[in-house]
C-alpha positions as CSV (number, residue, x, y, z in Angstrom):
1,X,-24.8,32.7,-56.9
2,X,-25.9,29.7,-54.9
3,X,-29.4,31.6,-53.3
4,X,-30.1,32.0,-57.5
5,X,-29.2,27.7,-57.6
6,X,-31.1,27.6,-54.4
7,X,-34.4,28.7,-55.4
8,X,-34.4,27.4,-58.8
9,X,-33.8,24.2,-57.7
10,X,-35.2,23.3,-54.6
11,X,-38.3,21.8,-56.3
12,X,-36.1,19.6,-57.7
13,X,-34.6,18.2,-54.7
14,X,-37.7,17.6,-52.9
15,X,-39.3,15.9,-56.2
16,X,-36.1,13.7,-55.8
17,X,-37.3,13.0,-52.5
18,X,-40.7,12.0,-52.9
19,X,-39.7,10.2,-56.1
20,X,-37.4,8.1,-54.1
21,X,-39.8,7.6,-51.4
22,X,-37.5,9.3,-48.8
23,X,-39.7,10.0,-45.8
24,X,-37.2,8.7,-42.7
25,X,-34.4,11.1,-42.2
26,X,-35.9,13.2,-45.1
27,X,-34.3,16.4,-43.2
28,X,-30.6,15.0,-43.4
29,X,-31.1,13.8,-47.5
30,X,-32.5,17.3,-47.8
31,X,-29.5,18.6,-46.0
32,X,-27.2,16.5,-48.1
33,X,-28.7,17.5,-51.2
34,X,-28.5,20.6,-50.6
35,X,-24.9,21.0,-50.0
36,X,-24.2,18.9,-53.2
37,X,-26.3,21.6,-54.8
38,X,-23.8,24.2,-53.3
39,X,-20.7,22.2,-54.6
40,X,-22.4,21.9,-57.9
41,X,-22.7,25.8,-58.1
42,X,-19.4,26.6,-57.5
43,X,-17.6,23.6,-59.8
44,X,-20.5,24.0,-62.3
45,X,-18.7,24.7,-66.2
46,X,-20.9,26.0,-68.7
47,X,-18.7,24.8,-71.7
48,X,-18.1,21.4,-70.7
49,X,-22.0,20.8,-69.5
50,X,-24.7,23.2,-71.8
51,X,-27.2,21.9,-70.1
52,X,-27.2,23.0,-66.1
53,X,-31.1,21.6,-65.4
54,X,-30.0,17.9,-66.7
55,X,-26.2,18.2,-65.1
56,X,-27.9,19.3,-61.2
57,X,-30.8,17.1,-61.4
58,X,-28.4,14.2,-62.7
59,X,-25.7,14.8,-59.9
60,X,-28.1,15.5,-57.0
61,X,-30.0,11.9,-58.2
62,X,-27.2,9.9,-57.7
63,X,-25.8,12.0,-55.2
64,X,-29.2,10.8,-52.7
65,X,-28.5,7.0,-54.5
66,X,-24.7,6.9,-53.3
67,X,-26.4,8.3,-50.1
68,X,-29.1,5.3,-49.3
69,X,-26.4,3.0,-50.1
70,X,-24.5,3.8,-47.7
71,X,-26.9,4.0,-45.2
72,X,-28.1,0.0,-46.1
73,X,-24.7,-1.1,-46.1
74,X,-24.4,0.2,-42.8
75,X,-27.3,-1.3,-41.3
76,X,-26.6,-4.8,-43.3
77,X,-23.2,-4.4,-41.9
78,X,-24.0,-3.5,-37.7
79,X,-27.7,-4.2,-37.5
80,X,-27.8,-7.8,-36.0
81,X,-29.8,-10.1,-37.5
82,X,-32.0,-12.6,-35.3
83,X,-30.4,-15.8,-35.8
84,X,-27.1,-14.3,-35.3
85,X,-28.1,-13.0,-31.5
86,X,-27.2,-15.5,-28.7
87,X,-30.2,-16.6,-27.1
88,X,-31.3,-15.4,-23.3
89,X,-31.2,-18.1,-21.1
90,X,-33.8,-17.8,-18.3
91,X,-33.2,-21.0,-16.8
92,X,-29.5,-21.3,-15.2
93,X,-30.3,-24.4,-12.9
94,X,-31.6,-26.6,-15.8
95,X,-29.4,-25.7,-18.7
96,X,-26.7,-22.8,-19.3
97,X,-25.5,-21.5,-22.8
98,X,-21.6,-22.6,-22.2
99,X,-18.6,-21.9,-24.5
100,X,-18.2,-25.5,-24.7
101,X,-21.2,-26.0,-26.4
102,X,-19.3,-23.8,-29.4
103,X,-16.0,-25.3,-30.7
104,X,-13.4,-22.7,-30.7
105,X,-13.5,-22.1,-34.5
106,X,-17.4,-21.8,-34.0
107,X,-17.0,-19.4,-30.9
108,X,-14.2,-17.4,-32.9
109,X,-16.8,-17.0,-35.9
110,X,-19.7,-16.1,-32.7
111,X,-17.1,-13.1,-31.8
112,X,-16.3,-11.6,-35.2
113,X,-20.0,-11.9,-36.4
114,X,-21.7,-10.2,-33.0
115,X,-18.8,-7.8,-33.4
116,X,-20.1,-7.0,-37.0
117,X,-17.3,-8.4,-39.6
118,X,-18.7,-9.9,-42.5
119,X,-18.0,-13.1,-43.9
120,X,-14.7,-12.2,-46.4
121,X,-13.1,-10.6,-43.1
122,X,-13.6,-13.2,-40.8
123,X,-12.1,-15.7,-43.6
124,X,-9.7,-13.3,-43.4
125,X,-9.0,-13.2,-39.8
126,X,-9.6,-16.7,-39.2
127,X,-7.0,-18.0,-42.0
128,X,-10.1,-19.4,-43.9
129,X,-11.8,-20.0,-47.0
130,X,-15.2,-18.2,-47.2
131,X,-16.9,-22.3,-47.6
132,X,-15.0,-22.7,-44.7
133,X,-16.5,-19.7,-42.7
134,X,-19.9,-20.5,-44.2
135,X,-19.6,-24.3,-42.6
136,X,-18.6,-23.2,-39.3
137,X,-21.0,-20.4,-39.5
138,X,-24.2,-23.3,-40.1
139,X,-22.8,-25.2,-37.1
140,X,-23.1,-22.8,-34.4
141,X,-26.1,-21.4,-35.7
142,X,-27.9,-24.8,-35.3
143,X,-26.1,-25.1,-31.6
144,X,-27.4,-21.5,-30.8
145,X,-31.0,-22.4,-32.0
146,X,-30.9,-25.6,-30.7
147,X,-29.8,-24.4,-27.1
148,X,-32.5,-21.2,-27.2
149,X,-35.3,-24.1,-28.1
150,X,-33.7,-25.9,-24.6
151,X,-34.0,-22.0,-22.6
152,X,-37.6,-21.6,-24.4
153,X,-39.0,-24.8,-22.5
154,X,-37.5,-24.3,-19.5
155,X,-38.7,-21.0,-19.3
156,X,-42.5,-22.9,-19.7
């Protein structure tokens, strides 16, 4: 039954794909659609949905949508963002990034962020409000920027 599903619609999958503008990782959303198409034919209920076309096209839609959102969620979630990266310091006999710099409640919130929590978890772990987090969060950012524009002229 599936080769039947298979070749009437694999048009549809790929139109899904171009419509959506999938080009990177096109091979593993084609994949994935294509094994949502095989669950589709085997749950599929003829009473309950007259109209198959609408139901597959419908399912494997939000089937690739559920997919790319949990692909950005993962990048928002691991993918470092610049001003969150501590800065390379080129120039240890002029002026070294030190912990001290950082209070601890800024140095705790340097460890959970690099380590890729998100703000409601380290107000979690921390024992803080989010506005709390968000302060702290402002403050070591400025001391990390401040301290990479020290290591940018040294390096000069």
């Amino acid at each position: 039954m599936f080769e039947e599903w298979y070749r009437k619609y694999d048009r549809m999958i790929h139109h899904l794909l171009h419509h959506y503008h999938i080009t990177y990782d096109r091979d593993d959303y084609y994949q994935l659609a294509l094994i949502r198409l095989w669950q589709l034919s085997e749950q599929y209920d003829a009473v309950k949905t007259p109209n198959e076309s609408q139901y597959v096209y419908l399912q494997l839609k939000f089937c690739l949508i559920d997919e790319m959102r949990r692909r950005i969620k993962y990048q928002e979630r691991f993918q470092l963002m610049a001003d969150e990266v501590l800065p390379v310091v080129m120039c240890y006999d002029t002026f070294t990034l030190s912990s001290s710099s950082l209070t601890a409640a800024e140095n705790e919130w340097y460890v959970l962020a690099r380590a890729g929590y998100q703000l409601s978890e380290i107000s979690n772990l921390m024992g803080k409000t989010c506005a709390q987090i968000k302060y702290i969060r402002k403050k070591a950012r400025e001391k990390l920027r401040q301290n990479s524009d020290l290591s940018f002229k040294c390096e000069q």
